[in-house]
N, C-alpha and C positions, 0 to 999 in steps of 0.2 A: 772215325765213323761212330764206333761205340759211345764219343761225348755226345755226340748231337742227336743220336737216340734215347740217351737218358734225358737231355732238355726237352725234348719231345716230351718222352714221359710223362712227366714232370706237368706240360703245359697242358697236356690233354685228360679231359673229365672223363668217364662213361658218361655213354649222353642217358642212359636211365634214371641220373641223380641230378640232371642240367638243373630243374627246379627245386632243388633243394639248395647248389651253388647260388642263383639266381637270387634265392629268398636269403641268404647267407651275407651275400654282398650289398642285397638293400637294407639289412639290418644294419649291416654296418654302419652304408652311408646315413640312414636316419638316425643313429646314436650320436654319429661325428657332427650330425645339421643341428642336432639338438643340445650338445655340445658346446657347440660353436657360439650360438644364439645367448648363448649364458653369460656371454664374455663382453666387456665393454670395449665399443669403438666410437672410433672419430670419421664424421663422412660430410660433404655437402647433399641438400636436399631441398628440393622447392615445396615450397608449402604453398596453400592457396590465402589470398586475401579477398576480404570483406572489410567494405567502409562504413561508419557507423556514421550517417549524416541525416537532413533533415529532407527524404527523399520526399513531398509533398512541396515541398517551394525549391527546390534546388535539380540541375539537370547535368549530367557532363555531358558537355560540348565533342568530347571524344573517349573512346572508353579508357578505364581504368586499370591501372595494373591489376593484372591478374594472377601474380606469383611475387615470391620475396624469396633469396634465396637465402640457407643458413647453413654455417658451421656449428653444429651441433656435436656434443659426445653424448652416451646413453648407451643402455644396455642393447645386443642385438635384439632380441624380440622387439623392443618397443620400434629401433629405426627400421626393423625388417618391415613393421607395420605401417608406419611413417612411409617409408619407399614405395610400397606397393599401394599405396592410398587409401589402405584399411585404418579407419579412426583419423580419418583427416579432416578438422575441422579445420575453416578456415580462420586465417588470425583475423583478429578484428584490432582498425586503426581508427579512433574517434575523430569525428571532424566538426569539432563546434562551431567553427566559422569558416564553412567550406567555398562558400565564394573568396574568399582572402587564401587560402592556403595554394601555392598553386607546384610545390616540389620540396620533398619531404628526404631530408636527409638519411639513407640505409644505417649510417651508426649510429644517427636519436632513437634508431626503436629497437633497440635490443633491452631496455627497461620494459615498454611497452610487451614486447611479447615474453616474459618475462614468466610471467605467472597465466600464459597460457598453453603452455608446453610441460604440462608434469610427465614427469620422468626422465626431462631432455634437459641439458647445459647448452645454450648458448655461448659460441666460443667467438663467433666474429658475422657480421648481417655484410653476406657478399656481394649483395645488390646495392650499387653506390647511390642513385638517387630513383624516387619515385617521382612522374611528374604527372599534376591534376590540373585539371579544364573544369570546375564546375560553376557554371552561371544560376543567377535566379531564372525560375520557367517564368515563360509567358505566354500570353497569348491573346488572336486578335480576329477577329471575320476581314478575308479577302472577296477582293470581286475577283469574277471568274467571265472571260472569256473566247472566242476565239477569234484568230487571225484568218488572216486571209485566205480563202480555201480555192482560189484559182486552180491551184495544181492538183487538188483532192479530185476534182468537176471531170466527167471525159471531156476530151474537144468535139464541139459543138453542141453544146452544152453548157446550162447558166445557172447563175444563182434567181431563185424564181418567188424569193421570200425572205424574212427578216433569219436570223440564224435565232434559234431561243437556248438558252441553257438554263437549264432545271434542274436543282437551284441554283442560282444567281452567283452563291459566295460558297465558298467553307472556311469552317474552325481550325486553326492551326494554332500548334501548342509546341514551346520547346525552347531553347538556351535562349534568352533574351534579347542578347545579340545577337543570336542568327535570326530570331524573329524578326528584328526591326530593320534586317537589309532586305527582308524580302519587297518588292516595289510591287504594288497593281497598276494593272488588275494584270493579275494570272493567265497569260496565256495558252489556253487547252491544245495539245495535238490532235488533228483529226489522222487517222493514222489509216482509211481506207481509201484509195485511188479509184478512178474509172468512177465519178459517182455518176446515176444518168436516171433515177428516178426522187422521191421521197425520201429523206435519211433520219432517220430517228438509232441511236445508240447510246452506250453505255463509255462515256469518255474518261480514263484515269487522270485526274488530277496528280501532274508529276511537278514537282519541289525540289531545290536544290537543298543539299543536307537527310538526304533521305530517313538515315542513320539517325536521326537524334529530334527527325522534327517528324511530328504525325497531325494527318487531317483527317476532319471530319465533316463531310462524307469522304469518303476517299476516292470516288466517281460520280461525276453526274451525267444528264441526259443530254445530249446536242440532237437540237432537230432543225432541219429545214428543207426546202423543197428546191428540186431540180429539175428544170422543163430544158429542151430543144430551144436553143435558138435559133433567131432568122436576122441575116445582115440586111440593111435597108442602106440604100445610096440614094442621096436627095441632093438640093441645097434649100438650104435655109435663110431668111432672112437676116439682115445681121442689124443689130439697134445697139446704140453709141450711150452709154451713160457718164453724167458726170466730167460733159466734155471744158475742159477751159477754152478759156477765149483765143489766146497762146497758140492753141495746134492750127497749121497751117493747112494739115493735109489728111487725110483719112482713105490709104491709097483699099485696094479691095472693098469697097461699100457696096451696099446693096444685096446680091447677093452672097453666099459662101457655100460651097461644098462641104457635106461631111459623112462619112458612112459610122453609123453604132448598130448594136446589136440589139435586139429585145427579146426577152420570154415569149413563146408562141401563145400563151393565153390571154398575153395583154397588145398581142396585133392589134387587135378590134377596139382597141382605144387610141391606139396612135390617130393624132389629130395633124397633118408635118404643118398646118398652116400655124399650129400652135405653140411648134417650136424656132425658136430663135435662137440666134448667135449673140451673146450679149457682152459687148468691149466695153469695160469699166476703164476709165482715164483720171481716175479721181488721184492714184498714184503716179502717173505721168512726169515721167523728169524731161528734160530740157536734151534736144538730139533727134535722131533716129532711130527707131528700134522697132524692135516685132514682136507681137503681143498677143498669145493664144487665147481664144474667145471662150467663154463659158457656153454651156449647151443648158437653156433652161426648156421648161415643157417635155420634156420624155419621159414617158410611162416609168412606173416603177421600177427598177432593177435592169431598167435599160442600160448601155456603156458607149459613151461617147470612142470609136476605133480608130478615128483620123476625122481630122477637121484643120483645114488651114491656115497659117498665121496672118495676122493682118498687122501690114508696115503703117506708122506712126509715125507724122515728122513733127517737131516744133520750132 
């Protein structure tokens, strides 16, 4: 019992001097850190990279290494600095012909970073290869703009006007090759549902390659107008162009059924005597067949919804 009272003893302080033990044993440890730091070691460490290229005509296609990693020996102070990122310049790899270079050997650049590491020995570059994307830039004006906005419309509800986009095109800029896959014209999202009056907004021109290609504007304006529609069911007359001598038979003449839809503000021009069903036969082949008629004379931004086919014999 008397040993494990004296180990006791032994372990315990007066706690009236705790902070003097306390300042006792951080001297310590900062004598042994500072010490320590004095002494030459071997470690790996990433360092950061910089390419020195012709960034005014040249783009990479995808980015660039961003670290290299090295065996380095050197004093502690300098890797302690080195590790914790204090005084870390980035090494720099020259690229005089950076469209041609496209993957750079880790053991060609231990000359290269050679003389930008004072204090440090490179012992081995443990990053095996570097690999580069960089294209000439280019650039070119697209046209811009929108598809079919049926689904954007509520139901019952129509297109009651031209669609306008303001401006027309934008400037795109970026790896050469990704420039010249892109095809127009540029089709714009309308990205709001239920439309059921006037639409004027602010549309993002989205690109594929987001990353490496940039437009200018980077939004334009989409307008156009949305009115109520009204269905109308008629028949219309139906007129034969372009008939050969050949066709024997022209079965549904005369009249045809067909219901479309029109903008409520262009009722008042619907004229039905003025619309017709018009069967063009000028392509006509040899046989039977069925042949959906054109609807011509309907007010603007009308929609032919059903109209019946007319059999063809030769």
């Amino acid at each position: 019992m008397s040993i494990l009272n004296n180990i006791f003893n032994i372990l315990r302080f007066n706690r009236r001097n705790w902070k003097a033990v306390v300042l006792c044993v951080f001297t310590a440890t900062v004598f042994w850190f500072f010490n320590a730091l004095n002494k030459t070691y071997t470690t790996n460490i990433n360092f950061p990279l910089s390419f020195d290229y012709d960034i005014q005509n040249f783009i990479p296609v995808e980015g660039l290494p961003q670290y290299v990693r090295l065996n380095v020996t050197g004093n502690g102070w300098e890797l302690f600095k080195r590790s914790t990122g204090v005084k870390m310049d980035p090494l720099q790899i020259p690229l005089e012909r950076p469209g041609e270079v496209k993957k750079i050997v880790g053991s060609g650049l231990t000359f290269a970073f050679t003389n930008q590491l004072n204090g440090l020995e490179i012992n081995q570059v443990l990053s095996d290869t570097l690999y580069l994307d960089l294209e000439p830039k280019a650039g070119r004006w697209i046209k811009l703009a929108v598809d079919s906005i049926q689904y954007n419309i509520k139901a019952g509800f129509g297109l009651a006007s031209d669609i306008a986009v303001m401006p027309d095109s934008t400037y795109i800029e970026g790896p050469a090759r990704l420039i010249n896959k892109i095809k127009e014209p540029v089709m714009l999202d309308v990205p709001q549902r239920n439309i059921d009056e006037h639409y004027i907004e602010n549309v993002d021109v989205e690109l594929p390659y987001p990353q490496v290609i940039t437009r200018q504007p980077p939004s334009v304006s989409v307008m156009f107008n949305v009115e109520e529609i009204i269905t109308v069911q008629d028949s219309i007359s139906l007129v034969i162009e372009n008939m050969p001598s050949t066709v024997s038979e022209v079965m549904n003449s005369g009249k045809i059924p067909v219901t479309f839809s029109i903008p409520e503000s262009f009722i008042e021009s619907l004229k039905i005597d003025s619309v017709k069903a018009v069967l063009d036969l000028k392509n006509f082949s040899r046989g039977r067949t069925k042949i959906l008629p054109r609807v011509d004379g309907l007010p603007p931004y009308s929609r032919v919804l059903k109209i019946d086919s007319v059999i063809v014999r030769l």
